[in-house]
Structures are given as structure tokens and as C-alpha cells.
C-alpha positions as CSV (number, residue, x, y, z in Angstrom):
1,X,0.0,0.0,0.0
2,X,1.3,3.7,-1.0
3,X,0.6,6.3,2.0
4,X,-0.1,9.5,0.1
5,X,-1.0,11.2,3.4
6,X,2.7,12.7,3.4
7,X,1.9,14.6,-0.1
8,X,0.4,17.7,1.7
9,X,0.4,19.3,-1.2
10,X,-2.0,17.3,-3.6
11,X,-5.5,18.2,-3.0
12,X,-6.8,17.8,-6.4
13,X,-5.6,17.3,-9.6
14,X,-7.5,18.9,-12.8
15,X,-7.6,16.9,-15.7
16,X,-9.0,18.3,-19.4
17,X,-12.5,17.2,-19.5
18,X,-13.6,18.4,-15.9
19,X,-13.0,15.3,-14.0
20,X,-10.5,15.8,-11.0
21,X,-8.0,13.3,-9.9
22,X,-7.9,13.3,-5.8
23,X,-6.0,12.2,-3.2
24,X,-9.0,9.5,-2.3
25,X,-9.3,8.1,-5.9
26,X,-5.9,7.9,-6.6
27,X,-5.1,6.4,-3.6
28,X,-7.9,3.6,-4.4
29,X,-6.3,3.1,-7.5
30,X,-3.5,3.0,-6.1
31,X,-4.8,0.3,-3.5
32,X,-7.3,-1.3,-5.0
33,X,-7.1,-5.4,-6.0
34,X,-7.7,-7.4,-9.0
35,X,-10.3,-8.9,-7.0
36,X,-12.1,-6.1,-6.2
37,X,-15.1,-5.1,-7.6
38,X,-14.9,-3.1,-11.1
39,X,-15.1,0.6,-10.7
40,X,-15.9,2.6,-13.6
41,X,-13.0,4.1,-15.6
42,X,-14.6,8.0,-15.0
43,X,-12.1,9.6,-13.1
44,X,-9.3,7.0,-12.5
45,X,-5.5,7.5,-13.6
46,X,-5.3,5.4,-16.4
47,X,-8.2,7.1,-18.1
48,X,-7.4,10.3,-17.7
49,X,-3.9,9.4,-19.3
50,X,-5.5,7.2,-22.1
51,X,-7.7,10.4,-22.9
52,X,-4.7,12.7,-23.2
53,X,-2.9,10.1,-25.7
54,X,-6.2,10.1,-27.5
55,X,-6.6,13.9,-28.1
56,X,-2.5,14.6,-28.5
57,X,-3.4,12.1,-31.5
58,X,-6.3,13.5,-32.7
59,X,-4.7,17.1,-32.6
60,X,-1.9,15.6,-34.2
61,X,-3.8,14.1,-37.5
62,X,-5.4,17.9,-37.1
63,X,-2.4,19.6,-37.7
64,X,-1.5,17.1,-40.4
65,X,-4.5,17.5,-42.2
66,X,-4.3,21.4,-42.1
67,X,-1.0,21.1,-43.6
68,X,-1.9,19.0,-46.3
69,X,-4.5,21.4,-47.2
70,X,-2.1,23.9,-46.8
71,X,-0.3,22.1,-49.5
72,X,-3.1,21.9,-51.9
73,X,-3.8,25.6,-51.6
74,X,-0.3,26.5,-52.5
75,X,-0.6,23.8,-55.5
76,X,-3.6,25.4,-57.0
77,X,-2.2,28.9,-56.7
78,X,-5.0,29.7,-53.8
79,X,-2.4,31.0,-51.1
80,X,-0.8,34.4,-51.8
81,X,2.3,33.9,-49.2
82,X,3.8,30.7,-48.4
83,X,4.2,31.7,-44.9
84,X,0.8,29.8,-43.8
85,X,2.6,26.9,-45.7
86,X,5.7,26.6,-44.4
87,X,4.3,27.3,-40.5
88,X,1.4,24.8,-40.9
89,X,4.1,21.9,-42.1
90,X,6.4,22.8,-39.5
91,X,4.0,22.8,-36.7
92,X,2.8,19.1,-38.5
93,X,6.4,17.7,-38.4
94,X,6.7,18.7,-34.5
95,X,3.6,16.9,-33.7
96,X,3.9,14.3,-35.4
97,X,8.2,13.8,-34.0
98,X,6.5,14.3,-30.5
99,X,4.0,11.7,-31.0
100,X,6.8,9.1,-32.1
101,X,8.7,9.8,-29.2
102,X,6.5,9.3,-27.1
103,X,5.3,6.0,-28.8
104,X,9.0,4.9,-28.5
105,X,9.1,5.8,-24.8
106,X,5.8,4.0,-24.2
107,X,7.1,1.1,-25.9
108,X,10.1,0.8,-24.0
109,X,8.6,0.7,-20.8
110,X,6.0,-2.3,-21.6
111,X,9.7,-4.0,-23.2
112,X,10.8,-3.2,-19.5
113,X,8.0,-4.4,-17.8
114,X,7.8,-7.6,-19.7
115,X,11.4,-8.1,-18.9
116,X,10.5,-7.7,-15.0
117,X,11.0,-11.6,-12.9
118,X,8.2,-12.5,-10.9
């Protein structure tokens, strides 16, 4: 069992959507068993982190997709400066190297884990 009672500090953590993470759920998610009875995934850790990887990736296909169209537009002779261009595939290419990092790092902690003895 992890005693959070020494973080004085963490009353409540906001999370994008509204939901808060608090010192009581965390520490029953911390706490709680395989055994115990299922408790809806509103409001625990792991789905407030799964919602986070879901929109980083949704605003990452975003910016993608606005930079194709970006592309298109300068194609067709539609865009007067290629400033809009060149910003929309740069912020593209940072979202999308941030997302693979961040794959790779998720990846090589589930290798670690495996790797764990029991």
C-alpha cells in the first residue's frame, strides 16, 4: 500500500474534461485489488492518461491534415504567401516527431516491464 498522506500538497488534480484526480481516488487506485469489484473508468489515472494520448493524437492528425490542405492551396495557386505553408508543415512535423517519441518511450517501458521476474 502507498501512503499519500505525506503529499500535503496534492488536493486535487484537474484533468482536461472536468473530472478531477484526488487524493482518495488515486489512492484507491493505487490500493485497489484485481479482485475487487470493477469501478468505472470515470475519473481513475489510467483514463485520464489514455484520454490525453487520445486527443494529443487527434490534434496531431489535425495539424496534419491542415498542412496538407495547406499544401493543396499553394498547388492550386489559392495561397498568396507561403508563410501559412511553411508554419502549418512545421508545426505538422513537430507533432507528429512528439507523438513518435512518445510511442517509443511508451514502448520501451512495456519491453521493460515484460522483462520484470516474478
Amino acid at each position: 500500500m502507498i501512503d499519500l498522506s505525506a503529499i500535503g500538497s496534492l488536493q486535487s488534480i484537474p484533468v482536461k474534461g472536468g473530472t478531477a484526480v484526488t487524493e482518495k481516488s488515486l489512492t484507491g487506485t493505487l490500493t485497489g485489488s484485481l479482485g475487487a469489484k470493477t469501478q468505472k473508468a470515470n475519473g481513475t489515472l489510467f483514463d485520464a492518461f489514455l484520454n490525453s494520448a487520445i486527443s494529443n493524437i487527434n490534434s496531431t492528425n489535425s495539424l496534419l491534415s491542415d498542412a496538407e490542405d495547406e499544401e493543396i492551396k499553394f498547388a492550386l495557386g489559392e495561397v498568396e504567401n507561403s508563410h501559412d505553408l511553411t508554419i502549418a508543415l512545421q508545426k505538422a512535423s513537430t507533432a507528429l516527431q512528439y507523438t513518435v517519441a512518445v510511442k517509443n518511450k511508451l514502448i520501451e517501458a512495456y519491453k521493460e516491464i515484460m522483462q520484470i521476474q516474478i
